[in-house]
Structure formats: structure tokens, C-alpha cells
C-alpha positions as MATLAB code, in Angstrom:
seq = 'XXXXXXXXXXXXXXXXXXXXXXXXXXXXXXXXXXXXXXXXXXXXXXXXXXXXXXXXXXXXXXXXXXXXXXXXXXXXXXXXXXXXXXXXXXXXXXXXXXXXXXXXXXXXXXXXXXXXXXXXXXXXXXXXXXXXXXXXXXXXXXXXXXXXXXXXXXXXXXXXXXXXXXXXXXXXXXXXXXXXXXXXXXXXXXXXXXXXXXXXXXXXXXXXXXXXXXXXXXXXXXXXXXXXXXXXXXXXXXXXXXXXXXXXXXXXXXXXXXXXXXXXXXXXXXXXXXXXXXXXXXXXXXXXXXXX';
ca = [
       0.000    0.000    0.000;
       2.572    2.814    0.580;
       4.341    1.590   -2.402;
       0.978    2.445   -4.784;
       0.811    6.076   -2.563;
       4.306    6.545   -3.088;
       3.999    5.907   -6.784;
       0.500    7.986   -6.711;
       2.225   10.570   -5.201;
       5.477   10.628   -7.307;
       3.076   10.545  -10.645;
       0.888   13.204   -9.385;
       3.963   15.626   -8.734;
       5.641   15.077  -11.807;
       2.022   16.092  -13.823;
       1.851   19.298  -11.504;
       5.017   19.675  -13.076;
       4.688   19.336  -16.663;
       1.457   21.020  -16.145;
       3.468   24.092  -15.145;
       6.027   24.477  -17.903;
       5.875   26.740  -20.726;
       6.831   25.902  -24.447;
       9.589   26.760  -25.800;
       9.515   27.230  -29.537;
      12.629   26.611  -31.264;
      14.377   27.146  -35.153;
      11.663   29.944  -36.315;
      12.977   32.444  -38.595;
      11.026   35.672  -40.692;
      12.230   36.897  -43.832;
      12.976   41.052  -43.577;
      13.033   43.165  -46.216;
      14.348   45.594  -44.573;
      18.093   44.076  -43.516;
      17.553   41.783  -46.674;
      18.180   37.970  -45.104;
      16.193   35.912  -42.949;
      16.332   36.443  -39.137;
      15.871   33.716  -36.403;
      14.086   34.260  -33.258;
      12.552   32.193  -30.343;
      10.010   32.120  -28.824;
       8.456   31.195  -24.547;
       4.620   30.525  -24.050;
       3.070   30.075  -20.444;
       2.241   27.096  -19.495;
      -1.726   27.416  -20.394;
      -0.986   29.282  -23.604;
      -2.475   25.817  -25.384;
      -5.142   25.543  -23.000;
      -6.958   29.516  -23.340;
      -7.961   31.574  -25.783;
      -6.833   34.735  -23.964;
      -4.072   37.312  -25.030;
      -0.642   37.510  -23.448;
       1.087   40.565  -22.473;
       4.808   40.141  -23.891;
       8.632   40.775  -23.231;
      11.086   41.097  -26.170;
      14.364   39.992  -24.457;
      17.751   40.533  -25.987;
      20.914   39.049  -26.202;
      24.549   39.924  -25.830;
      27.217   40.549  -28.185;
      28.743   37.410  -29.334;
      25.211   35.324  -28.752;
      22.137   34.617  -30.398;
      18.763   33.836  -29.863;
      19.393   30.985  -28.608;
      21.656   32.287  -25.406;
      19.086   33.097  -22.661;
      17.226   29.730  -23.173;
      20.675   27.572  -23.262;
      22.626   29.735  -20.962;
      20.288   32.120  -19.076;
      17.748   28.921  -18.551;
      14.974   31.791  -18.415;
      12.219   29.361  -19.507;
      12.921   27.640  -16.178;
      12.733   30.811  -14.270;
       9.719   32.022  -15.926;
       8.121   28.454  -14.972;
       8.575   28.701  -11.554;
       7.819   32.507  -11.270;
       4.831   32.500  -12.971;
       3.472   29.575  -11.194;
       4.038   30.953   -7.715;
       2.678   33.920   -8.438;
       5.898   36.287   -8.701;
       4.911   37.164  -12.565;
       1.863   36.598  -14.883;
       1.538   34.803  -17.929;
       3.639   36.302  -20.264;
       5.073   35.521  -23.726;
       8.956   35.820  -24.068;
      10.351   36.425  -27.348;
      14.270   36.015  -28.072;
      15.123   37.856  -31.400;
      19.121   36.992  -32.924;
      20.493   40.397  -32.791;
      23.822   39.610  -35.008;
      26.303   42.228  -33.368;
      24.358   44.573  -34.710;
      23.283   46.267  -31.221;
      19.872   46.597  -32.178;
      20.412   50.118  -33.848;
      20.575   51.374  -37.444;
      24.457   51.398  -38.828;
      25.495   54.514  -40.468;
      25.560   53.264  -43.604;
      22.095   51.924  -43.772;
      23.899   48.442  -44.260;
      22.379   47.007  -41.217;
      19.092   49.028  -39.694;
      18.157   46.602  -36.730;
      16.354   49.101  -35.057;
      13.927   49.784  -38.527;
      13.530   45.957  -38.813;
      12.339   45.446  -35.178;
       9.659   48.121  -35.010;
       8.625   47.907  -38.572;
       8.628   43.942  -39.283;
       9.458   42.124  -35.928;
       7.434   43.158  -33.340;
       4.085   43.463  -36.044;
       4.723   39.512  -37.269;
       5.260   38.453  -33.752;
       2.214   40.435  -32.103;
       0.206   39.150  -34.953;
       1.275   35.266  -35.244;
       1.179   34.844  -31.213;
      -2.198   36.201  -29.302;
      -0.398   39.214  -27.818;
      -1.770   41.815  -26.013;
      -0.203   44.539  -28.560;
      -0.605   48.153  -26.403;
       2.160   49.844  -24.512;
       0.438   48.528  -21.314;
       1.506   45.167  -21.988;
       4.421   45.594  -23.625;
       7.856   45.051  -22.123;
      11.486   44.786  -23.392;
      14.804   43.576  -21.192;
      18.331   42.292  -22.611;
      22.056   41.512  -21.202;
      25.208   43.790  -22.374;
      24.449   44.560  -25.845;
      21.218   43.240  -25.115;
      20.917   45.824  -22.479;
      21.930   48.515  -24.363;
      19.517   47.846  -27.237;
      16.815   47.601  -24.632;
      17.434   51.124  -23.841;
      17.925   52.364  -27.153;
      14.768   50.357  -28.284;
      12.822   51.581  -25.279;
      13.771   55.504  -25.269;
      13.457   56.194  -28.957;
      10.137   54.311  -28.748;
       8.728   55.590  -25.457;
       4.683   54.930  -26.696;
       5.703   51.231  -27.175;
       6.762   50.122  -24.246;
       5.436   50.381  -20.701;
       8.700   49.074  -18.907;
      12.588   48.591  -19.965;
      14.597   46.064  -17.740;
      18.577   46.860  -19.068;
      21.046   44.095  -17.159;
      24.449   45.232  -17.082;
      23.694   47.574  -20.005;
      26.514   48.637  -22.411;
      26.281   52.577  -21.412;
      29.353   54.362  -22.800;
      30.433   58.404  -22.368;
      31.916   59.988  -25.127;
      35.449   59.673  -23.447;
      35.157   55.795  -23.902;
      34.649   55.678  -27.634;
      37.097   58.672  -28.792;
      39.818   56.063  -26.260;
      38.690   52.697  -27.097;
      41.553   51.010  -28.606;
      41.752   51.188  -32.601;
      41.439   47.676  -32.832;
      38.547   47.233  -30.489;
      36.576   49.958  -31.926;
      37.123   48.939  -35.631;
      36.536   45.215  -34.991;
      32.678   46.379  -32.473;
      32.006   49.741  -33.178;
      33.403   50.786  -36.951;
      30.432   48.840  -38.342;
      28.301   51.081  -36.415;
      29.070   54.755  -36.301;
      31.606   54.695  -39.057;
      35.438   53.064  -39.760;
      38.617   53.510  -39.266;
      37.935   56.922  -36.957;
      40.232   57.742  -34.354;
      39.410   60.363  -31.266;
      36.962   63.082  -31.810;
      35.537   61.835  -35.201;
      34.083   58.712  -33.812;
      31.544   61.179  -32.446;
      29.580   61.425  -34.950;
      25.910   62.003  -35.642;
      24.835   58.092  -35.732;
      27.184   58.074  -32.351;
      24.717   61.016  -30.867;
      21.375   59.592  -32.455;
      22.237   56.121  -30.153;
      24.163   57.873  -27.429;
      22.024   56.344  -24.031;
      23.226   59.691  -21.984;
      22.697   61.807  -25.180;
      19.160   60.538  -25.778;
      18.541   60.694  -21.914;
      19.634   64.548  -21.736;
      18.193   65.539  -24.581;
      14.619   63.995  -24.020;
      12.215   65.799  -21.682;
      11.521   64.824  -18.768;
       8.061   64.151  -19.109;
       8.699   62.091  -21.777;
      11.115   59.867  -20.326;
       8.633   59.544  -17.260;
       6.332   57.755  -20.043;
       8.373   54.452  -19.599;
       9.436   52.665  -15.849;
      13.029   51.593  -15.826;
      14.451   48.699  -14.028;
      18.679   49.430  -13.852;
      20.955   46.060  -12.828;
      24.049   46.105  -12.597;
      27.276   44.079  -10.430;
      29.458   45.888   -8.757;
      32.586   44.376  -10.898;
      31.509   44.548  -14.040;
      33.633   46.742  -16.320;
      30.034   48.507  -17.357;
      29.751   49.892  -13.566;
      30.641   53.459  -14.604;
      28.233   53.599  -17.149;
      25.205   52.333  -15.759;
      26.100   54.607  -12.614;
      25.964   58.068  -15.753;
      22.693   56.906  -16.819;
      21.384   56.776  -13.029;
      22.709   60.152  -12.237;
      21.747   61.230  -15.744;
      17.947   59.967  -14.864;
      18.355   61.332  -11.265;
      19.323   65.149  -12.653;
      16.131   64.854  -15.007;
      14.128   63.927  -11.950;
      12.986   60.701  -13.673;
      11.973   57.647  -10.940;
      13.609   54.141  -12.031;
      14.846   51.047  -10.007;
      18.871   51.298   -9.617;
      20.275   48.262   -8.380;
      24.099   47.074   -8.004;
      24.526   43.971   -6.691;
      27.055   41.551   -5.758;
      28.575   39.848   -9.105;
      30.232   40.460  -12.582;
      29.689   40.469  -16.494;
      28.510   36.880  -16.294;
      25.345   34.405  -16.751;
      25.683   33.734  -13.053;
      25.259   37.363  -12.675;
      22.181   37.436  -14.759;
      20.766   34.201  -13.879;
      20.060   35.732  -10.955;
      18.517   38.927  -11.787;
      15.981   37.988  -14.399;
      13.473   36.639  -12.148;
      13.340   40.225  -10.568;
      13.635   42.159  -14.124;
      10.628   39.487  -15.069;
       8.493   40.717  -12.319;
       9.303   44.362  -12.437;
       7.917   44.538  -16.319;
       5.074   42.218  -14.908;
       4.110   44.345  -12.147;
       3.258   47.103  -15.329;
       1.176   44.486  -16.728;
      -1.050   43.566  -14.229;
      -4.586   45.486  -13.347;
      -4.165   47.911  -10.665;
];
């Protein structure tokens, strides 16, 4: 007899279980005119998303340089984190969606060779909010990302303020003038030239793409009301080498008298680092979504 319970009860847990975890769909891909070639993205439903008719509210996350889509599902194990959040209450529902990014930092190249930022507005986020049943309004819309990631969340999110209810930026690539006109030639040709323009040195890095995707430009030169129309969540450790910028952008937000969630915590430029901090991103975006 306390075999068959222990067997009853083993079975039971492991269909609370499966009953619990979302879907993670794999290998799906859109064709864009606009950066001419096919781009791959994934995608997270809740648990129930088979079970309901309803709409989802959604989070676009991105990646960091050097990933793909592919990186906060095999590295950042967010589908597991979601799981358990959402079933204990800490989030809703939500959809997840895990665009590949290139190294393009989500913004349109100087050249018009690679305009990311065109693509995702124009083509990505209409296919997505119209194959998925997506709750497509600012309200319950969200977008978060790593590093690159990070920084395209913000560049993304401040540039298109009426999208987006909440931005959740993890260890956000935030550079100052000073750190492009002295980044190494090498390591601005080989992550930057693509971007703003090639083979600059100093002073004429700064350029007007530089300026249009500048995070402390945008942030000074925005109003104040405006950036009040979006609630930030700001993580990052307190060793990563992108310390100094994410600290700018707070004081930045701070001088324009603009509430947001700062948080440094203990850690570096690392999945272990951001492992741990989604869950709280997660709910912070959530919190926007639900009914107040």
C-alpha cells in the first residue's frame, strides 16, 4: 500500500510539473526586407498558452554581443525561471520572445547596411504580435536584454517611449563619449566601426549616428516628461567593467528627476550574474502588466 501512494504521489507531482512548464519554440525564422536575409528568433509561451484563448502581455528579451537567440534559453535557462515565477505567483503569464540580434546592437548602422532598429519596429514586433495572441498596447508591452542586449533595450525603449510600458537593461553597455574617442583602434574597428563609421580615431568617432544612439545623449536631450512615459528597471554588479556607465545613466535619470529602479549587486559580467537577476527584471515589467 505505501508503495501504490508513493507511486500515486510521485506521478501526481511530476504532472503538476509538466502542467506548469511553458513551451519553448525553437528554429523559427522571418524573412525582412528591410536588412535583406532571414532572421531567427525564439520564442516562450506560459504554461496554459495551449489551454486559453486569452491574449498575453509580452517581453522582447535581448541578447549579448557574441550570442544569439538561442543564449538566454541555453545559458540564461529563463524558460525555467519564468516556470517557476509565474506559477508561484511572482509574474503573470507572459510571452517571451528572443530575437538573434547579429552584433548589430539593435540600432541602425550609419551606412544603412544594417538598420536593426527599422527591422524590429517595422517587421518584428508586427509579425510576432500578430502570429502569437499578444496583447499589442504599450500597457503590456515590455522589453529587457544583457550587455548589448541591455543597451539595445534602452535604445529600443527611449526612442520608442509609446511602445513600451517598462525597460529592464542588465548590465547595459552605457558608454560616455570619453570611452569611444579612447577605445583602442582595434577594439573599436573590430565592435564599433560597423556602427558609427570606420577607421575613426578620437573626436571623429563622435559622430551624428554616435549622438542619435548615445544612451546619456538621448537621456539629456529627451524631456523629462517624456522619459517619465516608460518605468526603468537598472541592474548592474558591482565588478563589471560597465559599472561606470550604468552609474551616468542613473545620475543622468536622477538630474532629469525621472523615478527608475537602480540596483548594483554583488557579481560580474557573467550568466551567473544574470541568472540571478531575471526573475526580478521578469516581475518588475510584470508588475506594469497587471490590473491595478
Amino acid at each position: 500500500m505505501k508503495k501504490l501512494i508513493t507511486i500515486l504521489f510521485i506521478s501526481l507531482s511530476i504532472n503538476t510539473f509538466a502542467q506548469n512548464m511553458g513551451k519553448v519554440i525553437e528554429g523559427k525564422s522571418m524573412a525582412s526586407a528591410i536588412l535583406k536575409k532571414d532572421v531567427r528568433y525564439m520564442v516562450y509561451l506560459p504554461a496554459d498558452y495551449g489551454t486559453t484563448e486569452r491574449t498575453y502581455p509580452v517581453v522582447y528579451l535581448l541578447h549579448g554581443y557574441s550570442d544569439d537567440e538561442t543564449g538566454w534559453v541555453q545559458f540564461g535557462e529563463v524558460n525555467r525561471y519564468a516556470d517557476k515565477a509565474i506559477a508561484d505567483g511572482t509574474i503573470p503569464p507572459m510571452i517571451i520572445v528572443m530575437p538573434d540580434g547579429g552584433t548589430t546592437w539593435y540600432m541602425n548602422a550609419y551606412d544603412g547596411q544594417a538598420s536593426y532598429e527599422d527591422f524590429f519596429i517595422k517587421e518584428f514586433m508586427p509579425k510576432i504580435e500578430k502570429d502569437f495572441r499578444i496583447k499589442a498596447t504599450k500597457k503590456y508591452r515590455g522589453i529587457a536584454g544583457l550587455s548589448m542586449g541591455g543597451f539595445g533595450t534602452l535604445n529600443l525603449g527611449l526612442k520608442n517611449i509609446d511602445l513600451f510600458s517598462s525597460i529592464a537593461p542588465l548590465s547595459a553597455a552605457v558608454f560616455g563619449d570619453s570611452d569611444v574617442e579612447k577605445s583602442p583602434d582595434e577594439r573599436y574597428d573590430s565592435m564599433f566601426g560597423q556602427l558609427y563609421g570606420r577607421k575613426l580615431k578620437g573626436k571623429d568617432r563622435l559622430t551624428k549616428t554616435w549622438y542619435d544612439n548615445s544612451i546619456l545623449k538621448i537621456v539629456e536631450t529627451k524631456s523629462a516628461d517624456d522619459l517619465k512615459k516608460l518605468r526603468y528597471w537598472i541592474d548592474c554588479g558591482d565588478d563589471d567593467f560597465l559599472t561606470k556607465g550604468n552609474c551616468l545613466l542613473h545620475i543622468a535619470l536622477i538630474e532629469k528627476g525621472v523615478p527608475h529602479e537602480f540596483r548594483v549587486r554583488e557579481g560580474a559580467h557573467n550568466w551567473t550574474y544574470w541568472r540571478t537577476g531575471i526573475t526580478d527584471a521578469l516581475q518588475f515589467i510584470g508588475d506594469s502588466f497587471r490590473q491595478k
